[in-house]
mmJSON file of the N, C-alpha and C atoms, coordinates in Angstrom:
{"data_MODEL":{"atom_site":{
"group_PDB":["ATOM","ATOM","ATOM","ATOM","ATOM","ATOM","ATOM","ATOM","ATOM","ATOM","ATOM","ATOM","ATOM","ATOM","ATOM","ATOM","ATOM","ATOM","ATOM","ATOM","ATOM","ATOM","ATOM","ATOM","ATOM","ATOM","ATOM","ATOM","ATOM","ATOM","ATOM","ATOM","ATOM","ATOM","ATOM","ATOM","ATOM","ATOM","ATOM","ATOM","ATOM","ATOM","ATOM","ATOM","ATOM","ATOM","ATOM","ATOM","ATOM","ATOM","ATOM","ATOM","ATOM","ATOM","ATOM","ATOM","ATOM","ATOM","ATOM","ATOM","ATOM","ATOM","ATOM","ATOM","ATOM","ATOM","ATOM","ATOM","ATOM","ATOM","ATOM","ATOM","ATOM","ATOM","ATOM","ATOM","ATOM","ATOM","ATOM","ATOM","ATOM","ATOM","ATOM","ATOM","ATOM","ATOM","ATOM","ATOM","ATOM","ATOM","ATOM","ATOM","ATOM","ATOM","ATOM","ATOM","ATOM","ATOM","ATOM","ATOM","ATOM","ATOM","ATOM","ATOM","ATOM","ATOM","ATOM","ATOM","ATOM","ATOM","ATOM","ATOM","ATOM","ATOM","ATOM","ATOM","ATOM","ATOM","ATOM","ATOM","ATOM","ATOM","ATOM","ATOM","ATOM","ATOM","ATOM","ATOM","ATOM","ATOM","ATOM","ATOM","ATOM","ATOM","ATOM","ATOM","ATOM","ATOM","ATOM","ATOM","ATOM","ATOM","ATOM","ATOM","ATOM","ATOM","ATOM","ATOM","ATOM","ATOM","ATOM","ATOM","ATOM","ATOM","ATOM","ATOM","ATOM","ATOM","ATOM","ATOM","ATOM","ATOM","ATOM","ATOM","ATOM","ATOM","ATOM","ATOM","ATOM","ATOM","ATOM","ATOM","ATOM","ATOM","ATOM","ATOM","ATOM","ATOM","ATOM","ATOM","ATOM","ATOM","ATOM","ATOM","ATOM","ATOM","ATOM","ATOM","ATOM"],
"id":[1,2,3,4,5,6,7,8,9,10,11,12,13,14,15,16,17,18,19,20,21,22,23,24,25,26,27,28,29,30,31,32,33,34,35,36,37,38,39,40,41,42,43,44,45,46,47,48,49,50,51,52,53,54,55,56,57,58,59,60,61,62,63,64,65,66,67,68,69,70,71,72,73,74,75,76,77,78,79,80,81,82,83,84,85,86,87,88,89,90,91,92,93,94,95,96,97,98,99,100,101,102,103,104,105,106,107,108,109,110,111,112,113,114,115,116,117,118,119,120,121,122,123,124,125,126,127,128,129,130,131,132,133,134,135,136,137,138,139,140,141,142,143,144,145,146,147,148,149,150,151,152,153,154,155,156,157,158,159,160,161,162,163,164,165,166,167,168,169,170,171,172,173,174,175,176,177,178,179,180,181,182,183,184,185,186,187,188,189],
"type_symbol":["N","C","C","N","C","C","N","C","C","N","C","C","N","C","C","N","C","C","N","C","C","N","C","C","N","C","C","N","C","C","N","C","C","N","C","C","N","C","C","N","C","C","N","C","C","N","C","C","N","C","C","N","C","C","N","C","C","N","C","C","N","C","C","N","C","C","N","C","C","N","C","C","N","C","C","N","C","C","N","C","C","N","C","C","N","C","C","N","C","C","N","C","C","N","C","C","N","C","C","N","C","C","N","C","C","N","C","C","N","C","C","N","C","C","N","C","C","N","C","C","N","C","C","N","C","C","N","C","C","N","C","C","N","C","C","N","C","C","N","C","C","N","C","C","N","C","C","N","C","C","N","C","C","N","C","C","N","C","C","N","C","C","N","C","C","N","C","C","N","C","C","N","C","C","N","C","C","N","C","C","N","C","C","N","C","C","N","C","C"],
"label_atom_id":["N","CA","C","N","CA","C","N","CA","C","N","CA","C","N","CA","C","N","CA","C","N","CA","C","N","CA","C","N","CA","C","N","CA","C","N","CA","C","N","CA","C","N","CA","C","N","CA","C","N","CA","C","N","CA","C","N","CA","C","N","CA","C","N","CA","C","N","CA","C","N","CA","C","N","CA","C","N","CA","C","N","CA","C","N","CA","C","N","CA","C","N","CA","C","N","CA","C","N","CA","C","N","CA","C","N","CA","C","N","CA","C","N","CA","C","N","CA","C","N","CA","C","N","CA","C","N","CA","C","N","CA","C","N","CA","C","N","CA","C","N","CA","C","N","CA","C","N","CA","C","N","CA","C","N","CA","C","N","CA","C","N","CA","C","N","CA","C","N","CA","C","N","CA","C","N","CA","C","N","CA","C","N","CA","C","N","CA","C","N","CA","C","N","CA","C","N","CA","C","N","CA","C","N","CA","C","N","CA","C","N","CA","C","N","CA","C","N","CA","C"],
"label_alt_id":[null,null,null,null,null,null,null,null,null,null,null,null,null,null,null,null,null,null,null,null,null,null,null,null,null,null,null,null,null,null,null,null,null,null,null,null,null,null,null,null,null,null,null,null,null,null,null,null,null,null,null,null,null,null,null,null,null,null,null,null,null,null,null,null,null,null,null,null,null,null,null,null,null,null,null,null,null,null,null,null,null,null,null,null,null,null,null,null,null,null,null,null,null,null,null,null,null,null,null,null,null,null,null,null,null,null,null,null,null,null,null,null,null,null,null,null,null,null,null,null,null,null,null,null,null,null,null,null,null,null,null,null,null,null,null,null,null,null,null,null,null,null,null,null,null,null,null,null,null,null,null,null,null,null,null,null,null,null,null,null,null,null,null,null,null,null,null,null,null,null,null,null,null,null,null,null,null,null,null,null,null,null,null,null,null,null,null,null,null],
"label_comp_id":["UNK","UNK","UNK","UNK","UNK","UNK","UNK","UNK","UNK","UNK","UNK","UNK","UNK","UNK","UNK","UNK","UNK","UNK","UNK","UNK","UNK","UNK","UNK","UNK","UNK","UNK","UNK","UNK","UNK","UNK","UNK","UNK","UNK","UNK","UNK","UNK","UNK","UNK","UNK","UNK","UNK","UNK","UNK","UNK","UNK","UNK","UNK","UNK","UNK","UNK","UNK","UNK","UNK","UNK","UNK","UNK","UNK","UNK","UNK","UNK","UNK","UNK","UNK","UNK","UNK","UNK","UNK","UNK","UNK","UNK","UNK","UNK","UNK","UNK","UNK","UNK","UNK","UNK","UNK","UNK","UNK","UNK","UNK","UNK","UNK","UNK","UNK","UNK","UNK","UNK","UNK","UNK","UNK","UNK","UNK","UNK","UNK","UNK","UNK","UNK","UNK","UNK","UNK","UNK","UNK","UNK","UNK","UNK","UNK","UNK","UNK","UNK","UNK","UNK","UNK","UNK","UNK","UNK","UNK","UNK","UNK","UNK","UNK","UNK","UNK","UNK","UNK","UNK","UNK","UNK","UNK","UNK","UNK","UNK","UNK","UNK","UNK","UNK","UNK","UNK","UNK","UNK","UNK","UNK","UNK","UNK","UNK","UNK","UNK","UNK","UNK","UNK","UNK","UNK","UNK","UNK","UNK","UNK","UNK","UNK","UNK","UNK","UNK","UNK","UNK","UNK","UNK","UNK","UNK","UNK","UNK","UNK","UNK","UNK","UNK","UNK","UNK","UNK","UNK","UNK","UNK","UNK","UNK","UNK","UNK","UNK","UNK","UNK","UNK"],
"label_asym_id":["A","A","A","A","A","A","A","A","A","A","A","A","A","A","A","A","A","A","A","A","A","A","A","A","A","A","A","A","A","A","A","A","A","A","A","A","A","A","A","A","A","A","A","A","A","A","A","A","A","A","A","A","A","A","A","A","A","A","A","A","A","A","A","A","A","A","A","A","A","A","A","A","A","A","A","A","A","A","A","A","A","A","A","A","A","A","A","A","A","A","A","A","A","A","A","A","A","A","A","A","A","A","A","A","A","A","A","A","A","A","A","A","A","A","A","A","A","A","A","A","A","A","A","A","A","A","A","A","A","A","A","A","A","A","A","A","A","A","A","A","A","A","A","A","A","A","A","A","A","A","A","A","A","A","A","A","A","A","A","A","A","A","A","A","A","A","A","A","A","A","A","A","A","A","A","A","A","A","A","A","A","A","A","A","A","A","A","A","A"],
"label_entity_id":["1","1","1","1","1","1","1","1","1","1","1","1","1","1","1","1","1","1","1","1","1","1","1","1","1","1","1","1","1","1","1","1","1","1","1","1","1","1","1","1","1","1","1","1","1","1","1","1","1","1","1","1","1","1","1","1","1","1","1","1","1","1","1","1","1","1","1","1","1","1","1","1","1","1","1","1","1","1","1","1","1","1","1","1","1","1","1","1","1","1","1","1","1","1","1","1","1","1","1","1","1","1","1","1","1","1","1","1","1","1","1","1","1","1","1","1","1","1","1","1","1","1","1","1","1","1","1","1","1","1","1","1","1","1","1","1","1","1","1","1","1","1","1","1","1","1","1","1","1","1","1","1","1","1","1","1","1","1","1","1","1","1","1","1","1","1","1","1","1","1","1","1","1","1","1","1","1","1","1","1","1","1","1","1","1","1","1","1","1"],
"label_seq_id":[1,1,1,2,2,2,3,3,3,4,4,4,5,5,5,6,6,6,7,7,7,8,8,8,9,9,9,10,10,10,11,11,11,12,12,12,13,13,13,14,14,14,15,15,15,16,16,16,17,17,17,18,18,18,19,19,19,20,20,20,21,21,21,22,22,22,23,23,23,24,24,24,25,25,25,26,26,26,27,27,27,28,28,28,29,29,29,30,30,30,31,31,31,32,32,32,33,33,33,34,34,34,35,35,35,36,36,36,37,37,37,38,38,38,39,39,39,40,40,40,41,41,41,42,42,42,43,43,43,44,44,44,45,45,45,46,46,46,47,47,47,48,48,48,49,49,49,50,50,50,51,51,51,52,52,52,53,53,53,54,54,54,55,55,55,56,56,56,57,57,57,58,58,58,59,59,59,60,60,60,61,61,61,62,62,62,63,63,63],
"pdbx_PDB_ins_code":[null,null,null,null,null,null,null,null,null,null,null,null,null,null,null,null,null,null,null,null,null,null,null,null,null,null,null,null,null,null,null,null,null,null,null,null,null,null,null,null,null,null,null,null,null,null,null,null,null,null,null,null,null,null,null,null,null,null,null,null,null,null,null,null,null,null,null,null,null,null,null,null,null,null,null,null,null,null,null,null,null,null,null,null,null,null,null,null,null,null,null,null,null,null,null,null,null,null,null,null,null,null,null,null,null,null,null,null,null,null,null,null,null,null,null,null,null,null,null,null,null,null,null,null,null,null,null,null,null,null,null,null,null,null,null,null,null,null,null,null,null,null,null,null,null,null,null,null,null,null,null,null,null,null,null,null,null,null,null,null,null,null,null,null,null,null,null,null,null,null,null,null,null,null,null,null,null,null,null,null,null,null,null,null,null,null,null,null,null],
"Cartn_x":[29.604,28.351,28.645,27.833,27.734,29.46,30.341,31.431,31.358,30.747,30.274,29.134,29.515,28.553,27.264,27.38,26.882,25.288,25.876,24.92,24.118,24.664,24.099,22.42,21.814,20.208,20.0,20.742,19.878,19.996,21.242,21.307,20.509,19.876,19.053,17.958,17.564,16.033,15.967,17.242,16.945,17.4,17.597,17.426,16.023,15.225,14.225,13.255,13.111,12.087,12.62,13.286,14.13,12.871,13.836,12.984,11.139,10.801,9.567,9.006,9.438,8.637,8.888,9.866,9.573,9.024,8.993,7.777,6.223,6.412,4.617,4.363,5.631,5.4,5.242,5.785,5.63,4.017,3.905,2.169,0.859,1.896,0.619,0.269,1.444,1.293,1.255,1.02,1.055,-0.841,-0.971,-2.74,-3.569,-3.008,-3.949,-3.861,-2.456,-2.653,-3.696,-3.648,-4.65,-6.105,-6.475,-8.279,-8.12,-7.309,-7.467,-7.844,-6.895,-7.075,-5.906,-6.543,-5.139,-3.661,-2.804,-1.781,-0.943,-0.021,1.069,-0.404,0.204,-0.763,-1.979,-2.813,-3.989,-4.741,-4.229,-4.684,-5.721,-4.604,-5.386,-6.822,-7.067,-7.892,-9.025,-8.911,-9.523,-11.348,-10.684,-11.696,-12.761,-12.033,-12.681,-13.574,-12.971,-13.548,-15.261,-14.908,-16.312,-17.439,-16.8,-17.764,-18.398,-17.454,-18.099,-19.467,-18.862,-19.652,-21.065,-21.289,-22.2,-23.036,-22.178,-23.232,-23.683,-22.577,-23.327,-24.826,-24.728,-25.707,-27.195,-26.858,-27.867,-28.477,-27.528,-28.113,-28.882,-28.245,-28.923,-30.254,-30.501,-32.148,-33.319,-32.39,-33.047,-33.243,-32.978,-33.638,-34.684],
"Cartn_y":[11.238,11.517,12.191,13.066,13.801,14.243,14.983,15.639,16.91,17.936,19.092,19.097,20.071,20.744,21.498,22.43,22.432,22.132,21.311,19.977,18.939,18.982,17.817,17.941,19.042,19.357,18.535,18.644,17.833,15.979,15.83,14.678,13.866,14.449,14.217,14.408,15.07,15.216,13.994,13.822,12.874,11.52,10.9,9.527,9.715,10.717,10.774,10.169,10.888,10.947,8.779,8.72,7.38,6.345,7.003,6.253,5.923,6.805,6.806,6.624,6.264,6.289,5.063,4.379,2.719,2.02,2.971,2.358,2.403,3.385,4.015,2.809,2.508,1.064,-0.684,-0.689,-1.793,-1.903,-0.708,-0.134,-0.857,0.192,-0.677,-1.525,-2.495,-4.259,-4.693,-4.545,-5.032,-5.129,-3.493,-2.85,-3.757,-4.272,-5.215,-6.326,-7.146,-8.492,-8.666,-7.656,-7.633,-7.569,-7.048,-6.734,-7.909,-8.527,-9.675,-9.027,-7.974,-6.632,-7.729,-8.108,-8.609,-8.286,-8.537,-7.885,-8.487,-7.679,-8.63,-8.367,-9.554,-9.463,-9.724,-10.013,-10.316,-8.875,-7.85,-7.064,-6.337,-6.062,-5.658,-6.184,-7.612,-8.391,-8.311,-8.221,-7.666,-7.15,-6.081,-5.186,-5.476,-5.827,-6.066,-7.387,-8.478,-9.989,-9.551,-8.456,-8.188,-7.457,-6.95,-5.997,-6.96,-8.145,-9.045,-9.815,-10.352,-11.463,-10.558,-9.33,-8.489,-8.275,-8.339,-8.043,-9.589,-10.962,-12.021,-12.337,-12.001,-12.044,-11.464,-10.153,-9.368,-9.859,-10.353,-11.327,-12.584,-13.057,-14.288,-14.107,-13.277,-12.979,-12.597,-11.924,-10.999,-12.811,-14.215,-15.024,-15.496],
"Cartn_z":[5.96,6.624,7.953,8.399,9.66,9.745,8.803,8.68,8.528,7.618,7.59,8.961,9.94,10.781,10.033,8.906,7.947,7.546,6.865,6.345,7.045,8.358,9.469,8.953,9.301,9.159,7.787,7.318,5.922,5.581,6.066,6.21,7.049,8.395,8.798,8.589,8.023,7.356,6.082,5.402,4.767,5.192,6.04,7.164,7.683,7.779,8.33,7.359,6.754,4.946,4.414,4.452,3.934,4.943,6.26,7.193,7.474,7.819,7.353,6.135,4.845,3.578,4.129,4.277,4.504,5.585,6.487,7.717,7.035,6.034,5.339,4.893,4.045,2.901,3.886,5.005,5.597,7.037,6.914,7.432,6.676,5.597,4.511,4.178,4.091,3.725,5.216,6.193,7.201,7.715,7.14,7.439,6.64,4.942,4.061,4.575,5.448,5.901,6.84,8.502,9.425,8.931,7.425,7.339,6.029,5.811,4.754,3.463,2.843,2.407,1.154,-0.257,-1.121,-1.009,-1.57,-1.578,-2.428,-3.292,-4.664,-5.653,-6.755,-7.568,-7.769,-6.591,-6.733,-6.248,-5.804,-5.564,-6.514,-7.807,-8.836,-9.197,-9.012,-9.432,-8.53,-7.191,-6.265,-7.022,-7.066,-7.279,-8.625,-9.146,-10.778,-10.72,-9.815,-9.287,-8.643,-7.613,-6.601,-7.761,-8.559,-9.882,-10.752,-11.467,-12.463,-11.311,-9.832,-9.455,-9.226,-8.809,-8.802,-10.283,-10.886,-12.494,-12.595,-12.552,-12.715,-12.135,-10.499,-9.63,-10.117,-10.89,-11.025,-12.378,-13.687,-14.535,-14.55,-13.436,-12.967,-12.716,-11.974,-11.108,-12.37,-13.624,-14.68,-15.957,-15.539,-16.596,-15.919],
"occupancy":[1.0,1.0,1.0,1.0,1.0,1.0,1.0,1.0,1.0,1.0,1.0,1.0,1.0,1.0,1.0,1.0,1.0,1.0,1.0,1.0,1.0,1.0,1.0,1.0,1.0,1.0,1.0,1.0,1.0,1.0,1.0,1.0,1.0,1.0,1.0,1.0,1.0,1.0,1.0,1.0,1.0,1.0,1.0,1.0,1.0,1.0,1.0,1.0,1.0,1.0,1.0,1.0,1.0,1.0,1.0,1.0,1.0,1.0,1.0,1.0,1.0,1.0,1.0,1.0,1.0,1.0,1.0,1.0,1.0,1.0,1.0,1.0,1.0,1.0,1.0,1.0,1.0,1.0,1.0,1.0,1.0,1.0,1.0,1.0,1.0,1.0,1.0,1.0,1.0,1.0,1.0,1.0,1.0,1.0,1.0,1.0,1.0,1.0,1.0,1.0,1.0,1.0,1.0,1.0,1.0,1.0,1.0,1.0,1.0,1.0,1.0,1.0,1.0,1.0,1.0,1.0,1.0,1.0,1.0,1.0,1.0,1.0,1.0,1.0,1.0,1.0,1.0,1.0,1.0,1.0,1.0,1.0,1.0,1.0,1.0,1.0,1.0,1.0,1.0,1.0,1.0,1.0,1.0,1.0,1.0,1.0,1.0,1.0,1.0,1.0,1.0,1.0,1.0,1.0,1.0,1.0,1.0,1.0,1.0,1.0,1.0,1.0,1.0,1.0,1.0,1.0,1.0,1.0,1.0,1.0,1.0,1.0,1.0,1.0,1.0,1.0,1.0,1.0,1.0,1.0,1.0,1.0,1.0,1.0,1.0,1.0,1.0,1.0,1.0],
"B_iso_or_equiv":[0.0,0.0,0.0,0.0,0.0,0.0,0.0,0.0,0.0,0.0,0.0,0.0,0.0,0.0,0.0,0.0,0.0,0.0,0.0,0.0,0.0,0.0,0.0,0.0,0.0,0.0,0.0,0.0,0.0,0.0,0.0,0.0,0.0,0.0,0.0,0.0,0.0,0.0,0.0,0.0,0.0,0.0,0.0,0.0,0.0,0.0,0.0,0.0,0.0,0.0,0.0,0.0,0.0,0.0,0.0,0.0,0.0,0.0,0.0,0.0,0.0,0.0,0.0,0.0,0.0,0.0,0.0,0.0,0.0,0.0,0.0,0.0,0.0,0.0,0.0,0.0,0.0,0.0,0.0,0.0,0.0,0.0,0.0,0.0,0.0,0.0,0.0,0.0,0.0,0.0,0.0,0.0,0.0,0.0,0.0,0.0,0.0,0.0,0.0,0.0,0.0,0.0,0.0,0.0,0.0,0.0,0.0,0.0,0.0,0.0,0.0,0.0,0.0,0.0,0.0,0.0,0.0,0.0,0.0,0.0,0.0,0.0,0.0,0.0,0.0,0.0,0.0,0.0,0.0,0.0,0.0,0.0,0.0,0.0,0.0,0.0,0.0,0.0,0.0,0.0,0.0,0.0,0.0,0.0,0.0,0.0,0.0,0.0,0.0,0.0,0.0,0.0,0.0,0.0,0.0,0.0,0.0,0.0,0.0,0.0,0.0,0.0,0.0,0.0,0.0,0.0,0.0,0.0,0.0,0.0,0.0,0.0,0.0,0.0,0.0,0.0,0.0,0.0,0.0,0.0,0.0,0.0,0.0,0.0,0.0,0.0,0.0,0.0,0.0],
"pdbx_formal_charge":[null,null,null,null,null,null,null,null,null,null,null,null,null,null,null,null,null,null,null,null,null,null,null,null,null,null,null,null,null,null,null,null,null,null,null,null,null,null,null,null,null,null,null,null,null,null,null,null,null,null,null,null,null,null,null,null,null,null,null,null,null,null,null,null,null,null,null,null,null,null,null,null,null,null,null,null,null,null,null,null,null,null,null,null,null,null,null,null,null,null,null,null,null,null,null,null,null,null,null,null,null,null,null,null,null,null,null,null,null,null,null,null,null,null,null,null,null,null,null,null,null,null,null,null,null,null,null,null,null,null,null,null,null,null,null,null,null,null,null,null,null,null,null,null,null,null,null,null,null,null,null,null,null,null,null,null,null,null,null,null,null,null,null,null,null,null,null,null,null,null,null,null,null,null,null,null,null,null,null,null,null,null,null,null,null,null,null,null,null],
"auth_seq_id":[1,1,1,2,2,2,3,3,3,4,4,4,5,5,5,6,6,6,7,7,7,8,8,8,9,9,9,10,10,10,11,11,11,12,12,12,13,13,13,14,14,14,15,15,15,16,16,16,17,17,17,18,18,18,19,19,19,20,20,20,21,21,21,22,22,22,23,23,23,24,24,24,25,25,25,26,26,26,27,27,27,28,28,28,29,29,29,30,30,30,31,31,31,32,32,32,33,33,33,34,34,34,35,35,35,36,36,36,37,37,37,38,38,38,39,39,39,40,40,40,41,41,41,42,42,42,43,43,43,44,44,44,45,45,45,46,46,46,47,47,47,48,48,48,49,49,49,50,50,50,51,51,51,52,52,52,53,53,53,54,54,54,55,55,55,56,56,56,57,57,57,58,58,58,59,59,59,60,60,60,61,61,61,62,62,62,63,63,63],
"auth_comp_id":["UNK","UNK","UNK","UNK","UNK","UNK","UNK","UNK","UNK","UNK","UNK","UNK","UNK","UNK","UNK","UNK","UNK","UNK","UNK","UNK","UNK","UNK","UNK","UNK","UNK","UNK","UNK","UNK","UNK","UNK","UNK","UNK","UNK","UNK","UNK","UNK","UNK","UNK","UNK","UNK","UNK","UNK","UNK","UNK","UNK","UNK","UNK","UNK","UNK","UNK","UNK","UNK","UNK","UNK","UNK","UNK","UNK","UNK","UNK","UNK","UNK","UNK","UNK","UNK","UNK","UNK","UNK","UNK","UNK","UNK","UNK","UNK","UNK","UNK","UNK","UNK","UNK","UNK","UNK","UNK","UNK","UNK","UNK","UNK","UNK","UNK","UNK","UNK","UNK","UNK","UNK","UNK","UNK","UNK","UNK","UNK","UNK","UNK","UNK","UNK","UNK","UNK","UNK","UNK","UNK","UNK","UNK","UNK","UNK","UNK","UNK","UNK","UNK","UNK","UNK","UNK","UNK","UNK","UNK","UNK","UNK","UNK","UNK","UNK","UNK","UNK","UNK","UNK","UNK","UNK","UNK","UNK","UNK","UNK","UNK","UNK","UNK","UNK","UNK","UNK","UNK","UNK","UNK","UNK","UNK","UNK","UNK","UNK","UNK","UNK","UNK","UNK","UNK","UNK","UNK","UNK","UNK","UNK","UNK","UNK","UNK","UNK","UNK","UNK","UNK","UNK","UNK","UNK","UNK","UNK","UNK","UNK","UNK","UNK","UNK","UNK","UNK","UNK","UNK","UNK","UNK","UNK","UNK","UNK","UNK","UNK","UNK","UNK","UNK"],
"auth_asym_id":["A","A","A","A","A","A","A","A","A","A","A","A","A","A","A","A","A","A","A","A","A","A","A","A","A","A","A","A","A","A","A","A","A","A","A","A","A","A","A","A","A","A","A","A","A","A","A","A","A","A","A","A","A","A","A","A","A","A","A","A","A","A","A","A","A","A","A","A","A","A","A","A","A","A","A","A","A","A","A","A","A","A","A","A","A","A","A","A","A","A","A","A","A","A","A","A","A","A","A","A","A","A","A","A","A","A","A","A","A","A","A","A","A","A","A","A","A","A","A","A","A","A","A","A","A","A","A","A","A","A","A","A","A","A","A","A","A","A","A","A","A","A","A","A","A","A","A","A","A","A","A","A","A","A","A","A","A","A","A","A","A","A","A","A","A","A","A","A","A","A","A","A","A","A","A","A","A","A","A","A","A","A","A","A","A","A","A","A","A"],
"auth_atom_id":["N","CA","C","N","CA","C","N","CA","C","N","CA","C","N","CA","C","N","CA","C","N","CA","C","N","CA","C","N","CA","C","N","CA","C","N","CA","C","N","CA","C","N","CA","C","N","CA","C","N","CA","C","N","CA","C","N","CA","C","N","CA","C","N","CA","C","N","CA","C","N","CA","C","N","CA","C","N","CA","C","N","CA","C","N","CA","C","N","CA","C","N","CA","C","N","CA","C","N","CA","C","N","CA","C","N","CA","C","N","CA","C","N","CA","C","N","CA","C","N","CA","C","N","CA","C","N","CA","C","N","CA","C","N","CA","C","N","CA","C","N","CA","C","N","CA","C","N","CA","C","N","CA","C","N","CA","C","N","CA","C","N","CA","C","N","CA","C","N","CA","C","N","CA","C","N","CA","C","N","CA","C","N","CA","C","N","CA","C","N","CA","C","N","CA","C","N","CA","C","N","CA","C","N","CA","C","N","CA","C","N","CA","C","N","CA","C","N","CA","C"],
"pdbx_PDB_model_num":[1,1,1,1,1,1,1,1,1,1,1,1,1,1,1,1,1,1,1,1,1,1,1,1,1,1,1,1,1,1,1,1,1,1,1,1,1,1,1,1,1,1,1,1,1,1,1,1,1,1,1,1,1,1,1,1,1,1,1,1,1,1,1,1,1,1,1,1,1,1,1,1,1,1,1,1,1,1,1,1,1,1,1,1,1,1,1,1,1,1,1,1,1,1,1,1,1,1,1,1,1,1,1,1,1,1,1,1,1,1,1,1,1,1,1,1,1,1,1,1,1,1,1,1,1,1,1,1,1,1,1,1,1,1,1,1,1,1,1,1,1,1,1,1,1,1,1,1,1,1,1,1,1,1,1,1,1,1,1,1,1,1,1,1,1,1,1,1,1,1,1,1,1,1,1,1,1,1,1,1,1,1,1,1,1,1,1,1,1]
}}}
């Protein structure tokens, strides 16, 4: 690493890219903990949970 004068530009561009994709990835799980935003596997479920209790709600009112 950092031996070819060369190559330096790229090796650093890719420590950069490395670097930041994993700050992106620890942003993100950091951004869903602060707004109480799921995260892991309940995430998926998330969304589909707020859709059924909405159709239940709206059945309910319709007996």
């Amino acid at each position: 690493m950092f031996e070819n004068p060369n190559t330096i530009w790229i090796e650093v561009l890719v420590l950069i890219a490395a670097i930041s994709f994993v700050a992106l990835v620890l942003a993100r799980y950091i951004y869903k903990k602060v707004h109480h935003i799921p995260t892991g596997d309940c995430a998926c479920h998330h969304i589909n949970a707020k859709k059924i209790l909405k159709e239940y709600h709206k059945n309910k009112e319709n007996l």
